[in-house]
C-alpha positions as CSV (number, residue, x, y, z in Angstrom):
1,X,34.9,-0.5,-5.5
2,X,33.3,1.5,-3.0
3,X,30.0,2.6,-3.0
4,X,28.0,5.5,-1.6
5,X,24.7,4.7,0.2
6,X,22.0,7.0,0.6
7,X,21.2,6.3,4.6
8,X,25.2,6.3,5.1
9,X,26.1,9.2,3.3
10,X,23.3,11.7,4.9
11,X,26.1,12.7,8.2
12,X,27.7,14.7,5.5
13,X,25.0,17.2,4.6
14,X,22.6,16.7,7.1
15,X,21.1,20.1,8.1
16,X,20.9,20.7,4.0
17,X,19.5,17.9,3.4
18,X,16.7,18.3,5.8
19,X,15.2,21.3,3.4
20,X,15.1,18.3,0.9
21,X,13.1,16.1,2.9
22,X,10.6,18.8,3.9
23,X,9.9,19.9,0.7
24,X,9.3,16.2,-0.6
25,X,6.0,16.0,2.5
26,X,4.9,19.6,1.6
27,X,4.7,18.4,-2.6
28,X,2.6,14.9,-0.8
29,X,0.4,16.6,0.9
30,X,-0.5,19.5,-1.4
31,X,-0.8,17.4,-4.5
32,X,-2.9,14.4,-2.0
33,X,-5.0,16.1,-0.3
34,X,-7.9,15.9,-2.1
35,X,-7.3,11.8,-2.4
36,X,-9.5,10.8,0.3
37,X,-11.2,7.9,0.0
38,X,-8.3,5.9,-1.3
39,X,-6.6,2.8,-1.1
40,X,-3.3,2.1,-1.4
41,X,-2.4,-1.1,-3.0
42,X,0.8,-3.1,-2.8
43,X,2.6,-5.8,-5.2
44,X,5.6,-6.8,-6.8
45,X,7.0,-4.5,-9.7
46,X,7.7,-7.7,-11.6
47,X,4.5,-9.0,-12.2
48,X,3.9,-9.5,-16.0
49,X,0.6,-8.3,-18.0
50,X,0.4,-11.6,-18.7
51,X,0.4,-13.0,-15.6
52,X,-3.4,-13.6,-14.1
53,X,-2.3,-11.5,-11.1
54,X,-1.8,-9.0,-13.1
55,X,-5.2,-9.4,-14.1
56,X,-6.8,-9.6,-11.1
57,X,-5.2,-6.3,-9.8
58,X,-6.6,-4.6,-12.8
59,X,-9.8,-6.0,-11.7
60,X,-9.7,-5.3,-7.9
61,X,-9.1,-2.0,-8.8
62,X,-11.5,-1.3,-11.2
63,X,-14.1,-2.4,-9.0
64,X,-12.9,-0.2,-6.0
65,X,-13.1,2.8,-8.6
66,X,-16.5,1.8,-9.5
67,X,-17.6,2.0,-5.7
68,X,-15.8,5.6,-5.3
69,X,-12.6,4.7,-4.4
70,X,-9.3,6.4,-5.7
71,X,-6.4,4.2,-6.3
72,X,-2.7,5.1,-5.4
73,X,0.3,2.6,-5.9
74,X,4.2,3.0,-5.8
75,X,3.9,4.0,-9.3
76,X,6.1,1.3,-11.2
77,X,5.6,-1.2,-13.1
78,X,3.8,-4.6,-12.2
79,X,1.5,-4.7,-9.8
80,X,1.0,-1.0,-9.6
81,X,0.9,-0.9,-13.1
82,X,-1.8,-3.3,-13.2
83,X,-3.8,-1.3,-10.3
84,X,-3.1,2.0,-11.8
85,X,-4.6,1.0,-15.2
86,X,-7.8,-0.1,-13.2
87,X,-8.2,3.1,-11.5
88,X,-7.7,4.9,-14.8
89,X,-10.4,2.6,-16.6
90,X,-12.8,3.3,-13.5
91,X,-12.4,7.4,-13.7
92,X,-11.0,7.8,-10.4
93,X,-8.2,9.4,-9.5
94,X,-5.0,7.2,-9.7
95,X,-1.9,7.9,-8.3
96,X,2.0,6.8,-8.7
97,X,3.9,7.8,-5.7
98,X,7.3,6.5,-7.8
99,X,10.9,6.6,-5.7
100,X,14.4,7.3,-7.4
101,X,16.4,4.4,-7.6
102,X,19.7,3.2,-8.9
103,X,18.1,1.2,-11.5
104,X,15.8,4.2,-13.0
105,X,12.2,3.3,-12.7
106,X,9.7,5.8,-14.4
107,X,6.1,6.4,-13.3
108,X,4.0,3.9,-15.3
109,X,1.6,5.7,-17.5
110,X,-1.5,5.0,-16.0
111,X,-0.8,7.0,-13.1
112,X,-3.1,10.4,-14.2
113,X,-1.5,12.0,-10.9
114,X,2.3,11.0,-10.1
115,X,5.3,12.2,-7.6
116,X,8.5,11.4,-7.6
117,X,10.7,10.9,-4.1
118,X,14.1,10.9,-3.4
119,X,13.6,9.7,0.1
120,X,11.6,6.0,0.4
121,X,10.5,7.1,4.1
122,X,8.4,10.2,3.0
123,X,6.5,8.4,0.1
124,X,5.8,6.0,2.4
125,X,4.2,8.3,5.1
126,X,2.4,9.3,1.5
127,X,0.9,5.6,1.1
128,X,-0.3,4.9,4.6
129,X,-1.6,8.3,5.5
130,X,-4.3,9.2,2.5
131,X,-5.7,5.0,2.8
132,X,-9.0,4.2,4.0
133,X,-7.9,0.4,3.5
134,X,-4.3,-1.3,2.5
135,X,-4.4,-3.9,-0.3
136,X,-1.6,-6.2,-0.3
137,X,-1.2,-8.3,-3.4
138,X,1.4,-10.9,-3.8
139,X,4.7,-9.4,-3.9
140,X,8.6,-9.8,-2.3
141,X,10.7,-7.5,0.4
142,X,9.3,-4.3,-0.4
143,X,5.9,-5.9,-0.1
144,X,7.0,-7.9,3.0
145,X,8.4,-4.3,4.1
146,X,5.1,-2.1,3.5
147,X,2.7,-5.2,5.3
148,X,4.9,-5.3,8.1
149,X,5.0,-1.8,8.6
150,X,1.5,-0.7,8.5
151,X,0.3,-3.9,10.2
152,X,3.1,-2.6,13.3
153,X,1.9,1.0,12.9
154,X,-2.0,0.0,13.4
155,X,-0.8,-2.4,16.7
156,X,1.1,0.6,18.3
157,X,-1.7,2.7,17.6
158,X,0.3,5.0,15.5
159,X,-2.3,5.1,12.8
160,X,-6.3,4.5,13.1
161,X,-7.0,1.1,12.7
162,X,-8.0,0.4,8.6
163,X,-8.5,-2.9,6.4
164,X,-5.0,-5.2,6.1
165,X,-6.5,-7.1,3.6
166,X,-4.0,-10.1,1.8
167,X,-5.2,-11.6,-1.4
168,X,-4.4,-15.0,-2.4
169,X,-4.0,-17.5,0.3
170,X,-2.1,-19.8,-1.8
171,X,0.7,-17.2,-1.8
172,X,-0.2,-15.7,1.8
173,X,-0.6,-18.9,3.4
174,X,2.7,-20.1,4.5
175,X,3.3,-16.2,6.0
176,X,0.3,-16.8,8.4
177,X,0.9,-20.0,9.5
178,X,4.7,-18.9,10.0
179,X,3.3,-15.8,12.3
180,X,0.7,-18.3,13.6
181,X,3.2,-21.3,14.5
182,X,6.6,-19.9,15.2
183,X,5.8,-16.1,16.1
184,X,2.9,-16.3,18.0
185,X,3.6,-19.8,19.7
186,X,7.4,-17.9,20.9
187,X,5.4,-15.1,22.2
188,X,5.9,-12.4,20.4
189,X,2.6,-11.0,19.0
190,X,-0.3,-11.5,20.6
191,X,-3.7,-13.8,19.0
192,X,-5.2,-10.3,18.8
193,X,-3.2,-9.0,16.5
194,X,-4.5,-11.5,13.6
195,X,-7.4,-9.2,13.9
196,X,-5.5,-7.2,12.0
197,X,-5.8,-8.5,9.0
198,X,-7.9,-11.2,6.6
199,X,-6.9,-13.3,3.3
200,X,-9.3,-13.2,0.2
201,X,-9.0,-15.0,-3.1
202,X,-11.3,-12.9,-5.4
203,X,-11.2,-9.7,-6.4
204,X,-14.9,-8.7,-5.9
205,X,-14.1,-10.3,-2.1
206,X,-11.6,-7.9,-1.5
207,X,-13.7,-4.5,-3.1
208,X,-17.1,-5.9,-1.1
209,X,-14.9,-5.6,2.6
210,X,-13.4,-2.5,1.8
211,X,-16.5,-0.8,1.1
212,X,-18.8,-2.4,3.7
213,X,-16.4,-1.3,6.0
214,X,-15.8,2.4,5.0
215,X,-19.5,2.5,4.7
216,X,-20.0,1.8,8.3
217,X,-17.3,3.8,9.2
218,X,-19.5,7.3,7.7
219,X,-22.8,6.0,9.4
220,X,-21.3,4.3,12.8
221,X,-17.9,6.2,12.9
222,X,-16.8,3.0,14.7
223,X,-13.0,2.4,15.0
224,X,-13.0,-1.5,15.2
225,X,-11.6,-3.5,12.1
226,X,-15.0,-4.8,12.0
227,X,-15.5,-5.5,8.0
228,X,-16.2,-9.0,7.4
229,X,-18.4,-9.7,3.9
């Protein structure tokens, strides 16, 4: 049976549709504007609570509230579950930016401030453009989807350059050496761009680079990705 897809379907009501879209950015940036410093924080929506990434999320999260940090996460389950809930447990602000899909997903409920879109491209502008650093926790396509983007919107210069930060090498590892071996030995990215972003394996790790480097960012106001523990 035939079915209608979002992207396909938009020739038929374009001009309308393009009221739609506008009024998902202005309901972003009125209800995010206060967010800053954040950091957005990626992972799979089927993580389980008992599953010790799971854990760890809650913890990395926790400990960037604790330093000042807001949280914000796709709002689902998982992952940004697990992220959310650490945010809430620190007392910062913590943020679902949740997407309609044909498989309902509802905000989890540790998200104290949530939106929903219609539109996956404008809650993504949403993650990338309140972040003072990108967390990217282990996680399939639409994790593969958000790293790639940000990672190709810091090398075209689209975006100031902030912390790509990976955690768990174990399930990072075979990612790097595929850019590293096949990518980058066919010429297609440069060595320079693995300055773009590191692997860590603990949470505190992860919390420690992103605030040493936002730190010297309000004293030095230096642009380099320069935020090695």
């Amino acid at each position: 049976m035939y079915k209608e897809y979002e992207i396909n379907q938009m020739v038929k009501e374009d001009s309308w549709r393009m009221f739609r879209i506008m009024g998902e950015f202005v309901e972003g940036f009125d209800s995010l504007a206060d967010l800053v410093p954040a950091v957005t924080i990626y992972g799979s929506a089927r993580t389980q609570p008992d599953d010790v990434i799971y854990k760890q999320t809650e913890e990395l999260a926790y400990l960037l509230g604790k330093d000042g940090f807001n949280i914000m996460t796709g709002g689902g389950p998982g992952v940004m579950e697990a992220a959310n809930l650490g945010a809430h447990r620190a007392g910062v602000i913590s943020v679902g930016l949740n997407i309609e899909l044909p498989e309902e997903q509802k905000c989890n409920v540790y998200a104290d401030r949530s939106i929903t879109f219609h539109h996956f491209f404008v809650r993504k502008v949403m993650l990338v453009k309140y972040a003072t650093a990108f967390v990217i926790m282990p996680g399939g396509l639409g994790t593969l989807d958000e790293l790639t983007e940000v990672l190709n919107l810091i090398q075209t210069q689209k975006i100031k350059p902030f912390p790509v930060l990976l955690y768990s090498s174990q399930y990072w590892g075979g990612f790097i050496a595929w850019l590293k071996n096949t990518v980058l030995a066919q010429g297609n990215i440069s060595p320079e761009d693995f300055d773009l972003l590191r692997v860590f394996d603990e949470p505190k790790e992860i919390a420690g680079a992103v605030n040493k480097w936002y730190t010297k960012q309000q004293f030095t106001g230096r642009k380099a990705l320069d935020y090695e523990i």
